[in-house]
KOLMARLO-362190 format. One line per 8 residues: number of its first residue (from 1); their letters; for each residue x, y, z of C-alpha. Coordinates in steps of 0.001 Angstrom, whole numbers, plus 524288, in hexadecimal, padded with zeros to 5 digits. Layout:
BEGIN
NUM> a> X Y Z | ...
This chain:
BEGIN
1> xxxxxxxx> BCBD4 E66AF B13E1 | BD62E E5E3A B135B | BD46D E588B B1FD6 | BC7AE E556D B1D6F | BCE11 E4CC9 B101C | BD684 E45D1 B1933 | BCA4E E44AD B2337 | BC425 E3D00 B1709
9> xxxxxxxx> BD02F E3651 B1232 | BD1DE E2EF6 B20A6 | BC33F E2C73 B219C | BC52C E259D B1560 | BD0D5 E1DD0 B17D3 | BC91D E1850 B2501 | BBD68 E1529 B1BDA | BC6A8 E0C44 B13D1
17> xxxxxxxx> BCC40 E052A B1E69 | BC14C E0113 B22C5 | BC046 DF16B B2276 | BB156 DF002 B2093 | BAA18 DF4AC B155B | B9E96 DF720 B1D71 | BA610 DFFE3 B2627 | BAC54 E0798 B1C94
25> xxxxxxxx> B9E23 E0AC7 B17A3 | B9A67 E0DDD B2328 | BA38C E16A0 B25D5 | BA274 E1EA1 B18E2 | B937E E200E B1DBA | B95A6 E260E B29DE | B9E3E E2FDE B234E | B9862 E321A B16BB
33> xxxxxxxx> B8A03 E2F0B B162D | B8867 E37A7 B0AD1 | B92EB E3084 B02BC | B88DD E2495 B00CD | B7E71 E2DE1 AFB10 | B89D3 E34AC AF27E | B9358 E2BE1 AEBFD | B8F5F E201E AE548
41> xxxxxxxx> B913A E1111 AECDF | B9BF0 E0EA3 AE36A | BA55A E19F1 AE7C6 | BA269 E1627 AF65D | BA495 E08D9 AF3AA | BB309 E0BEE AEE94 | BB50C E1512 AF7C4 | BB257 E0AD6 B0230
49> xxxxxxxx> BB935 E02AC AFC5F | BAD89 DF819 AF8D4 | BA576 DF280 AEDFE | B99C5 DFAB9 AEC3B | B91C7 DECB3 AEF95 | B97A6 DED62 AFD56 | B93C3 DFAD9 AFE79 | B865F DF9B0 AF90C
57> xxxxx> B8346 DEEB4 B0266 | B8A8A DF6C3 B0F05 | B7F63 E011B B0BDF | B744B DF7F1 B0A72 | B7773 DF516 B1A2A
């Protein structure tokens, strides 16, 4: 169990080093489709580390 925490806690730091917003989305997708249909664009947007506006217009593409 903890491993898997740790597992997360990297896959999280590479998501915030990301450079580009778009990546960083992008990323977050591939692992977590679910997470869009779950948590409101708010919460994703400061988890990214975005405005919400940025976020609503990377899903619009």
């Amino acid at each position: 169990m903890l491993e898997g925490l740790v597992v997360q806690q990297i896959e999280r730091e590479k998501d915030l080093l990301i450079q580009s917003p778009r990546e960083r989305y992008e990323r977050v997708l591939k692992r977590s489709p679910q997470l869009f249909q779950e948590v409101a664009n708010k919460y994703i947007a400061a988890y990214l580390r975005m405005s919400a506006e940025t976020l609503s217009r990377l899903k619009k593409r």
